[in-house]
C-alpha positions as CSV (number, residue, x, y, z in Angstrom):
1,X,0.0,0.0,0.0
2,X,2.8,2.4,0.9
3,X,4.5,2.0,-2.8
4,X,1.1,2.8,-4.6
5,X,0.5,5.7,-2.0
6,X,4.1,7.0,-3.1
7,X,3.8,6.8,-7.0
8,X,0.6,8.8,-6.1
9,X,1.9,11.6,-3.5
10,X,1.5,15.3,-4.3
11,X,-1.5,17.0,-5.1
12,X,-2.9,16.8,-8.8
13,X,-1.5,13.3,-9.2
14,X,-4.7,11.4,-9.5
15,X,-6.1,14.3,-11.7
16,X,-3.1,13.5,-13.8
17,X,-3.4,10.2,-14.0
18,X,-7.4,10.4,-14.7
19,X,-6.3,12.3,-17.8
20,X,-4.3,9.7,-19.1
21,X,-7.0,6.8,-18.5
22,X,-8.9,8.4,-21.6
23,X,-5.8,8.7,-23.6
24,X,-2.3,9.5,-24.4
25,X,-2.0,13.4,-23.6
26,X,0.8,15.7,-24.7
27,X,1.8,18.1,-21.9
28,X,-0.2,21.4,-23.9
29,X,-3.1,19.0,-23.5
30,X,-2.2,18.3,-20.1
31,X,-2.1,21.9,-19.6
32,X,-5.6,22.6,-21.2
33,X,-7.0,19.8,-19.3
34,X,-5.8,21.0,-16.2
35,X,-5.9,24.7,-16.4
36,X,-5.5,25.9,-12.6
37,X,-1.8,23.4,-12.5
38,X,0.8,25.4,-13.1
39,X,3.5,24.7,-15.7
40,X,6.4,23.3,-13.0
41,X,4.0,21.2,-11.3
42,X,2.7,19.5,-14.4
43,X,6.4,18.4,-15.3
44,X,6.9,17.7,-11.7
45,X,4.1,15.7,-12.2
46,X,5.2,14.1,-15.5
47,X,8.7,13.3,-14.4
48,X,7.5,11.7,-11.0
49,X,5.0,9.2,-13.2
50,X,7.7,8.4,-15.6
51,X,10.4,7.6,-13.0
52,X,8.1,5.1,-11.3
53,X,7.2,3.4,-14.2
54,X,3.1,4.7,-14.3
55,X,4.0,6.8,-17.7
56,X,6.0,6.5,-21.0
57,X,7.8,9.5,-22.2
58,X,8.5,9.4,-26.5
59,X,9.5,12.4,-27.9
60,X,9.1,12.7,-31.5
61,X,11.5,14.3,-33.9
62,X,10.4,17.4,-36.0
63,X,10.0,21.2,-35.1
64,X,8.5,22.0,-32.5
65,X,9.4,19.3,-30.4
66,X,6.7,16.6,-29.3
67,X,6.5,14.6,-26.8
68,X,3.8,11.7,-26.1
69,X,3.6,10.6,-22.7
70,X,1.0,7.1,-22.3
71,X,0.3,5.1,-19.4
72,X,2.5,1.9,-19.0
73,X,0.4,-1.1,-18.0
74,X,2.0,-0.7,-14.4
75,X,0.1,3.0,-14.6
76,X,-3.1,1.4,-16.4
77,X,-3.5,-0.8,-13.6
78,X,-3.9,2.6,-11.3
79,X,-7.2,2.9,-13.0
80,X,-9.3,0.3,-10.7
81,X,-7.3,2.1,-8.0
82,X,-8.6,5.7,-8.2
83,X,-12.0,4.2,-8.9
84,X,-12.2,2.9,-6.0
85,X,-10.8,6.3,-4.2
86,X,-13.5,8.2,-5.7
87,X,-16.0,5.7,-4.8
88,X,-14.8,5.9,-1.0
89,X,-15.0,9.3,-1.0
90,X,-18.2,10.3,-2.6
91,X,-19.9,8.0,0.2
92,X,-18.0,9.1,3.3
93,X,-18.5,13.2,2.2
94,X,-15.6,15.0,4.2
95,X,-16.1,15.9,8.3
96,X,-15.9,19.5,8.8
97,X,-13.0,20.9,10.8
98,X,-12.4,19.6,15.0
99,X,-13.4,23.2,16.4
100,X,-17.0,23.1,14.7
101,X,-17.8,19.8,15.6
């Protein structure tokens, strides 16, 4: 549990990785899909889920540069994963804070 808790530490990496469930994303469309992440935490991001082996990083040859990130099928295997996260969590709805309870 602690090595899948790791590959997913920092905030925005689930959101990340639900982007890449629906397809191979280039980091502009990264950066579309995600709006409010700021450029340095998307490659933070990016370079985290490459080094642990959730994402593939190809960059194509030509002008402007491309590169292609796609989920491994280590990272594809997050999928069931952050389903069931977001099934958790839309039936235990957040407490509010100690001093209001």
């Amino acid at each position: 549990m602690e090595i899948t808790l790791a590959a997913l530490h920092g905030r925005w990496t689930t959101l990340v990785i639900r982007e890449f469930l629906q397809g191979d994303r280039t980091f502009t469309e990264l950066r579309h899909a995600l709006p409010a992440l700021s450029d340095k935490v998307l490659s933070d991001r990016l370079a985290h889920l490459t080094e642990v082996g959730v994402l593939d990083r190809r960059r194509h040859p030509g002008w402007p540069p491309r590169v292609h990130y796609t989920l491994t099928p280590h990272g594809r295997r997050l999928g069931p994963v952050l389903q069931a996260l977001w099934d958790w969590g839309t039936q235990h709805p957040p407490l509010p804070p100690a001093e209001t309870r």
